[in-house]
C-alpha positions as CSV (number, residue, x, y, z in Angstrom):
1,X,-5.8,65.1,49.5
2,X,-8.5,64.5,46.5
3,X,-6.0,65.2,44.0
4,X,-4.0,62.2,45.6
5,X,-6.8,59.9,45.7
6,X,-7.6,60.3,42.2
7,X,-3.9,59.9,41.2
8,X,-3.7,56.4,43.3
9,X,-6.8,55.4,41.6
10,X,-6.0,56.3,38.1
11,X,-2.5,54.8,38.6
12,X,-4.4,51.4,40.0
13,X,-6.5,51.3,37.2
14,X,-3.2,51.8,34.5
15,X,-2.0,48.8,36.6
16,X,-5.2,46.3,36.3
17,X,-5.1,47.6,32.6
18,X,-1.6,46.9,32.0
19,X,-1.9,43.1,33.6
20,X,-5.0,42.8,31.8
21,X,-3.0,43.7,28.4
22,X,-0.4,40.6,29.8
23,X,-2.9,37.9,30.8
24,X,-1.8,34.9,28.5
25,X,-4.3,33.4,25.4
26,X,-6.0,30.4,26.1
27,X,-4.4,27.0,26.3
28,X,-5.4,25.0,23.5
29,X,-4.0,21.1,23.0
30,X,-3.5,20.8,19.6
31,X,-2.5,17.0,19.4
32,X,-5.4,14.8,18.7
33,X,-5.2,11.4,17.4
34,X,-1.5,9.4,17.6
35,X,-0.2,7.1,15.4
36,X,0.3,3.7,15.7
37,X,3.0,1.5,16.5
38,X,4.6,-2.0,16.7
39,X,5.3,-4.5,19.3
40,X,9.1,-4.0,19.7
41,X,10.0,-1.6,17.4
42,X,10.9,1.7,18.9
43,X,8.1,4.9,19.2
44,X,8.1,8.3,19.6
45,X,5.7,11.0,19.1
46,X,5.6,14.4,20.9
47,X,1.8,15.8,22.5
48,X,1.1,19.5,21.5
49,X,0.0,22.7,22.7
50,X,-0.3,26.3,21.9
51,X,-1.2,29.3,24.1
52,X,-1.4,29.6,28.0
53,X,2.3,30.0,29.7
54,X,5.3,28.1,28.5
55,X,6.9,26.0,29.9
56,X,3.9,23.0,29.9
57,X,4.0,19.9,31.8
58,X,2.1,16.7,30.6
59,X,1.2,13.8,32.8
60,X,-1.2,11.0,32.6
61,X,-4.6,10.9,34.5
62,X,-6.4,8.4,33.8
63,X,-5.6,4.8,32.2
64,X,-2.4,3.8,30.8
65,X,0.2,4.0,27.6
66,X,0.8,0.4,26.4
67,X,3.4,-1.5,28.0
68,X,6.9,-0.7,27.7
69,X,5.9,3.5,26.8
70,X,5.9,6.7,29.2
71,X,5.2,10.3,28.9
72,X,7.7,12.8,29.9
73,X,7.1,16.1,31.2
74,X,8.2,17.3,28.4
75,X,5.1,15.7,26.1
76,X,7.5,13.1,24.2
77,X,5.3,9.6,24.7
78,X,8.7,7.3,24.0
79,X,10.0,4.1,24.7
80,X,9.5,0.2,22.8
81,X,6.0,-1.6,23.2
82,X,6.3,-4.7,24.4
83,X,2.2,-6.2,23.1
84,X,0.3,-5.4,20.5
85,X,-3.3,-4.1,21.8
86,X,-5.1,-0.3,22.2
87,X,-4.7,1.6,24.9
88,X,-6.6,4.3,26.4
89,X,-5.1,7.1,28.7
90,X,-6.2,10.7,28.7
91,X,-3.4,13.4,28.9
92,X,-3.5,16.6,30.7
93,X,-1.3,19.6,30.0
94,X,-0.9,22.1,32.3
95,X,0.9,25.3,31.9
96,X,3.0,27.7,34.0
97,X,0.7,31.1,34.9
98,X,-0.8,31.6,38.4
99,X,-3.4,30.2,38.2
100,X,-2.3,27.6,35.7
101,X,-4.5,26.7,32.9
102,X,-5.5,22.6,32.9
103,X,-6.7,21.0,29.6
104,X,-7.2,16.9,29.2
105,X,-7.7,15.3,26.2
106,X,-8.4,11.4,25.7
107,X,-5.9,9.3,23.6
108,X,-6.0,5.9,22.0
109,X,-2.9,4.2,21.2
110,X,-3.1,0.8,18.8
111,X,0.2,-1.5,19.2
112,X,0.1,-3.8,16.0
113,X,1.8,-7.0,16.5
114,X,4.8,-7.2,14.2
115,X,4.8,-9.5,11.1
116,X,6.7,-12.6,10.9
117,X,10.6,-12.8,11.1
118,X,12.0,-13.6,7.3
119,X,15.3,-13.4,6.5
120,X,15.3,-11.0,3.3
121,X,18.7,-11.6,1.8
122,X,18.5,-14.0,-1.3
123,X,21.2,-17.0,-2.1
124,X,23.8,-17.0,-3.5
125,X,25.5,-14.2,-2.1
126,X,27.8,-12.1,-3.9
127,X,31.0,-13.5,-4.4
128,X,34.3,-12.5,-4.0
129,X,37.7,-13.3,-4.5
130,X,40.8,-14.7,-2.3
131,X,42.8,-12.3,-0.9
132,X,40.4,-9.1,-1.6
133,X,38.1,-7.8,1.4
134,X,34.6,-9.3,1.6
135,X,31.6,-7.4,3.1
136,X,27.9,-7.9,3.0
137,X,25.1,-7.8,5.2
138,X,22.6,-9.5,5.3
139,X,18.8,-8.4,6.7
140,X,15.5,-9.4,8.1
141,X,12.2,-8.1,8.3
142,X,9.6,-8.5,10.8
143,X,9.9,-10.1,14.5
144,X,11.3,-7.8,17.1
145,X,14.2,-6.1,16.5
146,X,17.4,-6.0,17.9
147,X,18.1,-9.7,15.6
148,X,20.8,-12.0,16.5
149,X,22.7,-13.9,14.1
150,X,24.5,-17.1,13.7
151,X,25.8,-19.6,10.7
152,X,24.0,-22.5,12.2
153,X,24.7,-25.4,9.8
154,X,28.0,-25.4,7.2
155,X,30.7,-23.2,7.6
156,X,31.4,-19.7,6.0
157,X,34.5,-19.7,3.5
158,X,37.6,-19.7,5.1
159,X,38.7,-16.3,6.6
160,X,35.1,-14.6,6.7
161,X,32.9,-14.2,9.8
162,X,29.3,-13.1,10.5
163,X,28.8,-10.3,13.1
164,X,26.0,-12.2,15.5
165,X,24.7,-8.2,16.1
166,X,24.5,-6.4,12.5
167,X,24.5,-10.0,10.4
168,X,27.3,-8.5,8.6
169,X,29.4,-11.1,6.8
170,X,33.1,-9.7,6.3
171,X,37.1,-10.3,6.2
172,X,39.2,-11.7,3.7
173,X,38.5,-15.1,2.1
174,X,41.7,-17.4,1.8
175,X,40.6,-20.1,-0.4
176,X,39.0,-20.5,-3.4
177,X,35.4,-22.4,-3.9
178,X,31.8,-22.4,-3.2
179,X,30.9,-22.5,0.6
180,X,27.2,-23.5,2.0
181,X,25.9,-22.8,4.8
182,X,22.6,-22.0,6.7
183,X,22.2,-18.7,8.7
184,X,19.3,-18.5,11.3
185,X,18.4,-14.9,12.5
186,X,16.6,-14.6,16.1
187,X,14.3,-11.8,17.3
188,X,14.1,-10.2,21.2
189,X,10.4,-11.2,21.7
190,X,9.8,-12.8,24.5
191,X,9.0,-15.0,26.5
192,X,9.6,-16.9,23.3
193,X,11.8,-15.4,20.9
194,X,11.2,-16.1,16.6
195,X,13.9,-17.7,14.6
196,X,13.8,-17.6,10.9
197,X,16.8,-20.2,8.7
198,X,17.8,-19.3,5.1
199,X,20.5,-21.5,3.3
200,X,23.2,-19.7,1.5
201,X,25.8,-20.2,-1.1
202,X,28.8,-18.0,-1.7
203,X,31.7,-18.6,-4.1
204,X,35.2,-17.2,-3.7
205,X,37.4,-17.2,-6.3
206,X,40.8,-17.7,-7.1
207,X,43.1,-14.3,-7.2
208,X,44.0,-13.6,-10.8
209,X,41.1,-16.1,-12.1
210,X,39.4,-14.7,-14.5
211,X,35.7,-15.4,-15.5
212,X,34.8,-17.6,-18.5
213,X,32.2,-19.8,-20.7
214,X,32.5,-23.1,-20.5
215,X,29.5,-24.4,-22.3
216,X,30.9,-24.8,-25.9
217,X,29.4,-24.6,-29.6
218,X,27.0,-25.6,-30.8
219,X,24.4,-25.4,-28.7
220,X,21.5,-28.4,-28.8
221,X,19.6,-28.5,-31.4
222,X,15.7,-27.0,-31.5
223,X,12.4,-27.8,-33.6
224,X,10.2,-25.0,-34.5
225,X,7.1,-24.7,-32.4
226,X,8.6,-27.2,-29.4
227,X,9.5,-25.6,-26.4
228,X,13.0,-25.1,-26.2
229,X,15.8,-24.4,-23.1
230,X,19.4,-24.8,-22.6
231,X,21.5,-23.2,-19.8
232,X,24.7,-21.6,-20.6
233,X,27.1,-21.9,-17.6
234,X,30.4,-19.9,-16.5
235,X,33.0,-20.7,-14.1
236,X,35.9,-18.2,-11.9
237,X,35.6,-14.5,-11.7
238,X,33.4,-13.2,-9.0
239,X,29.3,-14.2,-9.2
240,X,26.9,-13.2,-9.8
241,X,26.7,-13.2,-13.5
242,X,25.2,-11.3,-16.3
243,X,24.3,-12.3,-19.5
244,X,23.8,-11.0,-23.2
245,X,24.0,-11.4,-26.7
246,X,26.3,-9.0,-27.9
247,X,26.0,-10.0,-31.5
248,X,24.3,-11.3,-33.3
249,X,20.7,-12.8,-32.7
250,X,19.1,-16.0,-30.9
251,X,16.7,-17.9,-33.2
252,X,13.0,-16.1,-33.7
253,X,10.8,-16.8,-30.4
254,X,13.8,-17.4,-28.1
255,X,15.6,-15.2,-25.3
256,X,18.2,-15.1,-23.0
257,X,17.6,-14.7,-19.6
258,X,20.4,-12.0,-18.1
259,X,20.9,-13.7,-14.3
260,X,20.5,-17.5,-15.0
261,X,21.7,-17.6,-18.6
262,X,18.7,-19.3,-20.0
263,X,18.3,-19.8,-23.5
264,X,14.1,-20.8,-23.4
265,X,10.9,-20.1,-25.5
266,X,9.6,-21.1,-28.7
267,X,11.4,-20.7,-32.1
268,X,9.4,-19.9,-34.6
269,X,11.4,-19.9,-38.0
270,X,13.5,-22.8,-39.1
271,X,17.7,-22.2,-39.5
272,X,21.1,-21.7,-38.4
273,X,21.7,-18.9,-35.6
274,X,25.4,-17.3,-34.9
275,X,25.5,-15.1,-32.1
276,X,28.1,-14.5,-29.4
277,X,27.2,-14.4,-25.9
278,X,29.0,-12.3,-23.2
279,X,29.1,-12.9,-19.5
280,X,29.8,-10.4,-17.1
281,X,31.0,-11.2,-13.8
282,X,30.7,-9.2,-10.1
283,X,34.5,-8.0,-10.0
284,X,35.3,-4.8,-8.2
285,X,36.2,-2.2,-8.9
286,X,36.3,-3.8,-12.3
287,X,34.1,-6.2,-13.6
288,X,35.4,-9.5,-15.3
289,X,34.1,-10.7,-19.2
290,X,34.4,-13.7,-20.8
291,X,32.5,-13.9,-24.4
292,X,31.9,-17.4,-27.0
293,X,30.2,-17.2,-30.2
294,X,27.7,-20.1,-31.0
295,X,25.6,-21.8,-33.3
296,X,22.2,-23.0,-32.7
297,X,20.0,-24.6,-35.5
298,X,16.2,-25.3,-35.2
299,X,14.9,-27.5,-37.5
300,X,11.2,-27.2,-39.2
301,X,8.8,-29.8,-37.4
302,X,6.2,-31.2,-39.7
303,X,3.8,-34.1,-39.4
304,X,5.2,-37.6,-38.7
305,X,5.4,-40.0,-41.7
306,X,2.5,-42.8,-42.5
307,X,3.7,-45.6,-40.8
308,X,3.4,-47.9,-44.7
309,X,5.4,-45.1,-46.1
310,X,8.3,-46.6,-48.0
Protein backbone atom coordinates (compact mmCIF):
# COMPACT_ATOMS: atom_id res chain seq x y z
CA UNK A 1 0.00 0.00 0.00
CA UNK A 2 3.01 2.50 0.63
CA UNK A 3 4.69 1.48 -2.43
CA UNK A 4 1.35 2.65 -4.16
CA UNK A 5 1.08 5.88 -2.53
CA UNK A 6 4.35 6.90 -3.41
CA UNK A 7 3.93 5.80 -7.03
CA UNK A 8 0.52 8.01 -7.27
CA UNK A 9 2.46 10.79 -5.81
CA UNK A 10 5.48 10.69 -7.83
CA UNK A 11 3.32 10.09 -11.02
CA UNK A 12 1.22 13.46 -9.83
CA UNK A 13 4.12 15.33 -9.38
CA UNK A 14 5.55 14.16 -13.21
CA UNK A 15 2.05 15.49 -14.18
CA UNK A 16 2.15 19.15 -12.43
CA UNK A 17 5.87 19.13 -13.84
CA UNK A 18 4.92 18.24 -17.25
CA UNK A 19 1.97 21.05 -17.36
CA UNK A 20 4.30 23.24 -15.78
CA UNK A 21 6.89 22.57 -18.75
CA UNK A 22 3.51 23.58 -21.17
CA UNK A 23 2.17 26.70 -19.47
CA UNK A 24 2.43 29.34 -22.37
CA UNK A 25 5.07 32.58 -22.21
CA UNK A 26 3.68 35.77 -21.38
CA UNK A 27 1.45 37.82 -23.61
CA UNK A 28 3.20 40.69 -24.74
CA UNK A 29 1.35 43.49 -27.37
CA UNK A 30 3.92 44.50 -29.41
CA UNK A 31 1.97 47.23 -31.49
CA UNK A 32 2.52 50.61 -30.03
CA UNK A 33 1.94 53.79 -31.91
CA UNK A 34 -0.32 53.63 -35.46
CA UNK A 35 0.12 55.62 -38.29
CA UNK A 36 -1.84 58.06 -39.53
CA UNK A 37 -4.38 58.44 -42.05
CA UNK A 38 -6.61 60.55 -44.40
CA UNK A 39 -10.15 61.54 -44.52
CA UNK A 40 -11.50 59.27 -47.28
CA UNK A 41 -8.69 57.52 -48.40
CA UNK A 42 -8.72 53.85 -47.46
CA UNK A 43 -6.64 52.45 -44.07
CA UNK A 44 -5.44 49.47 -42.80
CA UNK A 45 -3.00 48.45 -40.19
CA UNK A 46 -2.89 45.21 -38.28
CA UNK A 47 -2.44 45.29 -33.97
CA UNK A 48 0.30 42.80 -32.72
CA UNK A 49 1.05 40.34 -30.26
CA UNK A 50 3.46 37.66 -29.33
CA UNK A 51 3.27 35.02 -26.59
CA UNK A 52 0.24 33.75 -24.54
CA UNK A 53 -2.12 31.16 -26.69
CA UNK A 54 -2.91 31.64 -30.27
CA UNK A 55 -5.46 32.33 -31.57
CA UNK A 56 -5.98 36.17 -30.05
CA UNK A 57 -9.02 38.26 -30.11
CA UNK A 58 -8.94 42.11 -30.10
CA UNK A 59 -11.78 44.32 -29.15
CA UNK A 60 -12.21 47.87 -28.14
CA UNK A 61 -12.70 48.92 -24.50
CA UNK A 62 -12.73 52.12 -24.09
CA UNK A 63 -13.31 55.21 -26.59
CA UNK A 64 -13.59 54.98 -30.22
CA UNK A 65 -11.61 54.46 -33.83
CA UNK A 66 -12.43 57.54 -35.96
CA UNK A 67 -15.44 57.49 -37.89
CA UNK A 68 -15.91 55.20 -40.67
CA UNK A 69 -12.93 52.40 -39.03
CA UNK A 70 -13.50 49.03 -36.94
CA UNK A 71 -11.35 46.53 -35.38
CA UNK A 72 -11.77 42.96 -36.24
CA UNK A 73 -11.18 40.10 -34.10
CA UNK A 74 -8.60 39.40 -35.97
CA UNK A 75 -6.55 42.83 -34.97
CA UNK A 76 -6.82 44.47 -38.66
CA UNK A 77 -8.25 48.25 -37.71
CA UNK A 78 -9.70 48.76 -41.58
CA UNK A 79 -12.21 50.63 -43.25
CA UNK A 80 -12.22 54.66 -44.89
CA UNK A 81 -12.33 57.67 -42.39
CA UNK A 82 -14.78 59.81 -43.00
CA UNK A 83 -13.13 63.36 -40.64
CA UNK A 84 -10.02 64.29 -40.00
CA UNK A 85 -9.44 64.55 -36.03
CA UNK A 86 -7.48 62.11 -33.26
CA UNK A 87 -9.01 59.54 -31.72
CA UNK A 88 -8.35 57.78 -28.62
CA UNK A 89 -9.46 54.03 -27.99
CA UNK A 90 -7.49 51.54 -25.87
CA UNK A 91 -7.31 47.89 -27.31
CA UNK A 92 -7.28 44.77 -25.44
CA UNK A 93 -6.00 41.49 -26.67
CA UNK A 94 -6.92 38.52 -25.20
CA UNK A 95 -5.67 35.08 -25.84
CA UNK A 96 -6.96 31.46 -25.89
CA UNK A 97 -5.42 29.53 -22.56
CA UNK A 98 -7.62 28.83 -19.51
CA UNK A 99 -7.37 31.21 -17.87
CA UNK A 100 -6.83 33.61 -20.72
CA UNK A 101 -4.20 36.18 -20.47
CA UNK A 102 -5.81 40.06 -20.92
CA UNK A 103 -3.37 42.93 -22.01
CA UNK A 104 -4.73 46.73 -23.02
CA UNK A 105 -2.83 49.15 -24.51
CA UNK A 106 -4.02 52.89 -25.31
CA UNK A 107 -3.97 54.03 -28.95
CA UNK A 108 -4.22 57.40 -30.72
CA UNK A 109 -5.28 57.59 -34.18
CA UNK A 110 -4.68 61.20 -36.15
CA UNK A 111 -7.11 61.48 -39.38
CA UNK A 112 -5.54 64.37 -41.49
CA UNK A 113 -7.87 66.13 -43.65
CA UNK A 114 -7.05 65.53 -47.28
CA UNK A 115 -5.44 68.35 -49.44
CA UNK A 116 -7.33 70.10 -52.08
CA UNK A 117 -8.77 68.38 -55.28
CA UNK A 118 -6.37 69.46 -58.51
CA UNK A 119 -6.72 67.99 -61.52
CA UNK A 120 -2.87 66.91 -62.31
CA UNK A 121 -2.99 66.22 -65.99
CA UNK A 122 -1.45 69.23 -67.99
CA UNK A 123 -2.94 70.70 -71.54
CA UNK A 124 -2.51 69.87 -74.32
CA UNK A 125 -2.99 66.38 -74.30
CA UNK A 126 -1.21 64.02 -76.32
CA UNK A 127 -2.46 63.85 -79.62
CA UNK A 128 -3.38 61.37 -81.90
CA UNK A 129 -4.35 60.58 -85.17
CA UNK A 130 -7.77 59.70 -87.17
CA UNK A 131 -8.41 56.29 -87.46
CA UNK A 132 -5.69 54.98 -84.78
CA UNK A 133 -6.89 54.05 -81.11
CA UNK A 134 -6.58 56.92 -78.57
CA UNK A 135 -6.11 56.24 -74.79
CA UNK A 136 -5.04 58.48 -71.94
CA UNK A 137 -5.97 59.05 -68.58
CA UNK A 138 -6.15 61.63 -66.95
CA UNK A 139 -5.56 62.09 -62.82
CA UNK A 140 -6.23 64.03 -59.69
CA UNK A 141 -4.75 64.50 -56.44
CA UNK A 142 -6.28 65.32 -53.27
CA UNK A 143 -10.18 65.51 -52.23
CA UNK A 144 -11.72 62.20 -51.46
CA UNK A 145 -11.27 59.51 -53.64
CA UNK A 146 -13.41 57.53 -55.61
CA UNK A 147 -13.43 60.98 -58.39
CA UNK A 148 -16.06 61.35 -60.92
CA UNK A 149 -15.45 62.72 -64.24
CA UNK A 150 -17.21 64.71 -66.81
CA UNK A 151 -16.28 67.05 -70.10
CA UNK A 152 -18.27 69.86 -68.75
CA UNK A 153 -17.82 72.67 -71.34
CA UNK A 154 -16.65 71.86 -75.27
CA UNK A 155 -16.74 68.66 -76.67
CA UNK A 156 -14.07 65.85 -77.00
CA UNK A 157 -12.92 65.10 -80.73
CA UNK A 158 -15.25 63.17 -82.51
CA UNK A 159 -15.29 59.42 -81.71
CA UNK A 160 -13.48 59.63 -78.13
CA UNK A 161 -15.17 59.46 -74.80
CA UNK A 162 -14.13 60.01 -71.12
CA UNK A 163 -14.94 57.21 -68.61
CA UNK A 164 -16.92 59.38 -65.74
CA UNK A 165 -15.19 56.50 -63.15
CA UNK A 166 -11.30 56.11 -64.18
CA UNK A 167 -11.14 59.69 -66.31
CA UNK A 168 -9.88 57.69 -68.93
CA UNK A 169 -10.15 59.39 -72.36
CA UNK A 170 -10.21 56.61 -75.22
CA UNK A 171 -11.69 55.30 -78.76
CA UNK A 172 -10.90 56.20 -82.06
CA UNK A 173 -10.93 59.82 -83.34
CA UNK A 174 -12.68 60.27 -86.78
CA UNK A 175 -11.71 63.75 -87.72
CA UNK A 176 -8.97 65.70 -87.95
CA UNK A 177 -8.29 69.03 -85.76
CA UNK A 178 -7.82 70.59 -82.46
CA UNK A 179 -10.68 69.96 -79.89
CA UNK A 180 -11.19 72.15 -76.56
CA UNK A 181 -12.76 71.38 -73.92
CA UNK A 182 -13.02 71.73 -70.04
CA UNK A 183 -13.06 68.57 -67.79
CA UNK A 184 -14.27 69.02 -64.12
CA UNK A 185 -13.31 66.06 -61.65
CA UNK A 186 -15.62 65.66 -58.41
CA UNK A 187 -14.66 64.04 -55.14
CA UNK A 188 -17.10 61.66 -52.56
CA UNK A 189 -16.83 64.10 -49.63
CA UNK A 190 -19.68 64.89 -48.24
CA UNK A 191 -22.17 66.50 -47.34
CA UNK A 192 -20.55 68.76 -49.91
CA UNK A 193 -18.47 67.17 -52.40
CA UNK A 194 -15.03 69.24 -54.13
CA UNK A 195 -14.91 69.94 -57.82
CA UNK A 196 -11.80 70.95 -59.44
CA UNK A 197 -12.11 72.35 -63.79
CA UNK A 198 -8.93 72.14 -66.07
CA UNK A 199 -9.26 73.26 -69.78
CA UNK A 200 -7.81 70.98 -72.34
CA UNK A 201 -6.68 70.92 -75.83
CA UNK A 202 -6.08 67.84 -77.97
CA UNK A 203 -5.27 67.71 -81.60
CA UNK A 204 -6.01 64.70 -83.95
CA UNK A 205 -4.50 64.50 -87.01
CA UNK A 206 -5.11 63.60 -90.33
CA UNK A 207 -4.21 59.68 -91.29
CA UNK A 208 -1.14 59.72 -93.50
CA UNK A 209 -0.29 63.47 -92.43
CA UNK A 210 2.89 63.86 -91.76
CA UNK A 211 4.47 66.44 -89.41
CA UNK A 212 6.22 69.51 -90.73
CA UNK A 213 7.88 73.18 -90.24
CA UNK A 214 6.14 75.75 -91.43
CA UNK A 215 7.94 78.81 -90.19
CA UNK A 216 10.33 79.50 -93.10
CA UNK A 217 13.99 81.06 -93.55
CA UNK A 218 15.20 83.39 -92.49
CA UNK A 219 14.37 83.88 -89.26
CA UNK A 220 13.98 87.78 -87.84
CA UNK A 221 16.72 89.45 -87.52
CA UNK A 222 18.70 90.09 -83.88
CA UNK A 223 21.10 92.93 -82.36
CA UNK A 224 23.75 91.85 -80.13
CA UNK A 225 23.17 92.42 -76.44
CA UNK A 226 18.98 92.99 -77.03
CA UNK A 227 16.99 90.38 -75.92
CA UNK A 228 15.93 88.19 -78.52
CA UNK A 229 12.84 85.46 -79.23
CA UNK A 230 11.11 83.92 -82.03
CA UNK A 231 8.88 80.81 -81.96
CA UNK A 232 9.24 78.22 -84.59
CA UNK A 233 5.88 76.44 -85.21
CA UNK A 234 4.86 72.93 -86.85
CA UNK A 235 1.75 71.72 -88.05
CA UNK A 236 0.20 67.64 -88.68
CA UNK A 237 1.80 64.63 -87.24
CA UNK A 238 0.81 63.83 -83.71
CA UNK A 239 1.80 66.59 -80.77
CA UNK A 240 3.43 67.10 -78.74
CA UNK A 241 6.58 68.24 -80.31
CA UNK A 242 10.26 68.12 -79.82
CA UNK A 243 12.76 70.34 -80.86
CA UNK A 244 16.62 70.49 -81.86
CA UNK A 245 19.24 71.78 -83.73
CA UNK A 246 20.65 69.07 -85.48
CA UNK A 247 23.30 70.99 -87.23
CA UNK A 248 24.76 73.45 -87.09
CA UNK A 249 24.65 76.16 -84.23
CA UNK A 250 22.17 79.09 -83.10
CA UNK A 251 23.98 82.46 -82.75
CA UNK A 252 26.36 82.84 -79.33
CA UNK A 253 23.94 83.52 -76.19
CA UNK A 254 20.82 82.00 -77.79
CA UNK A 255 18.93 78.48 -77.29
CA UNK A 256 16.24 76.51 -78.36
CA UNK A 257 13.75 75.47 -76.13
CA UNK A 258 12.95 71.54 -76.90
CA UNK A 259 8.86 71.59 -76.07
CA UNK A 260 7.81 75.17 -77.15
CA UNK A 261 10.36 75.73 -79.90
CA UNK A 262 11.70 78.95 -78.60
CA UNK A 263 14.45 80.56 -80.08
CA UNK A 264 15.29 83.29 -76.84
CA UNK A 265 18.34 84.87 -74.99
CA UNK A 266 20.94 87.20 -75.72
CA UNK A 267 23.36 86.99 -78.73
CA UNK A 268 26.44 87.96 -77.92
CA UNK A 269 28.64 88.04 -81.18
CA UNK A 270 27.66 89.76 -84.38
CA UNK A 271 26.92 87.42 -87.80
CA UNK A 272 25.26 85.08 -89.96
CA UNK A 273 23.99 81.65 -88.37
CA UNK A 274 22.99 78.36 -90.62
CA UNK A 275 21.66 75.74 -88.68
CA UNK A 276 18.80 73.24 -89.33
CA UNK A 277 16.30 72.54 -86.92
CA UNK A 278 14.40 69.18 -86.55
CA UNK A 279 10.98 68.55 -85.03
CA UNK A 280 9.90 65.45 -83.75
CA UNK A 281 6.48 64.63 -83.41
CA UNK A 282 4.40 61.99 -80.81
CA UNK A 283 3.62 59.22 -83.55
CA UNK A 284 3.41 55.65 -82.42
CA UNK A 285 4.88 53.22 -82.68
CA UNK A 286 6.99 55.54 -84.82
CA UNK A 287 7.62 58.93 -84.43
CA UNK A 288 7.18 61.56 -87.21
CA UNK A 289 10.22 64.23 -88.38
CA UNK A 290 10.12 67.16 -90.27
CA UNK A 291 13.60 69.21 -90.52
CA UNK A 292 14.37 73.14 -92.29
CA UNK A 293 17.59 74.73 -92.30
CA UNK A 294 17.70 78.57 -91.48
CA UNK A 295 19.52 81.58 -91.36
CA UNK A 296 19.47 83.99 -88.60
CA UNK A 297 21.76 87.13 -88.58
CA UNK A 298 22.37 89.48 -85.53
CA UNK A 299 23.65 92.58 -86.16
CA UNK A 300 26.40 94.57 -83.85
CA UNK A 301 24.40 97.32 -81.77
CA UNK A 302 26.45 100.40 -81.16
CA UNK A 303 25.63 103.88 -79.85
CA UNK A 304 23.07 105.90 -81.75
CA UNK A 305 24.35 108.66 -84.04
CA UNK A 306 24.65 112.59 -82.94
CA UNK A 307 21.62 113.86 -83.95
CA UNK A 308 23.86 117.04 -86.18
CA UNK A 309 25.74 114.20 -87.68
CA UNK A 310 25.67 114.67 -91.42
Amino acid sequence: MKKLIACLITLGLLIIAACSDNNPSDLVMLSNALPDGTAGAPYSQTLLATGGTIPYTWRVDAGALPVGLSLSPAGVISGTPTSAGTSTFTATVVDAGVPPQIRSRSFTLTINQPGALTITSTSPLPGGTVSSAYSQTLTATGGTTPYSWAVTAGALPAGLSLNASTGLISGTPTTAGTANFTVTVTDSAVPTAATASTAFALTIAAAGTPVSITTTSPLPAAATGAAYTTTLVAANGVTPYTWAVTTGTLPAGLSLNASTGVISGTPTTAGTSNFTVTVTDSTTPTAGTASTPFALTVSASGPAAPANAL
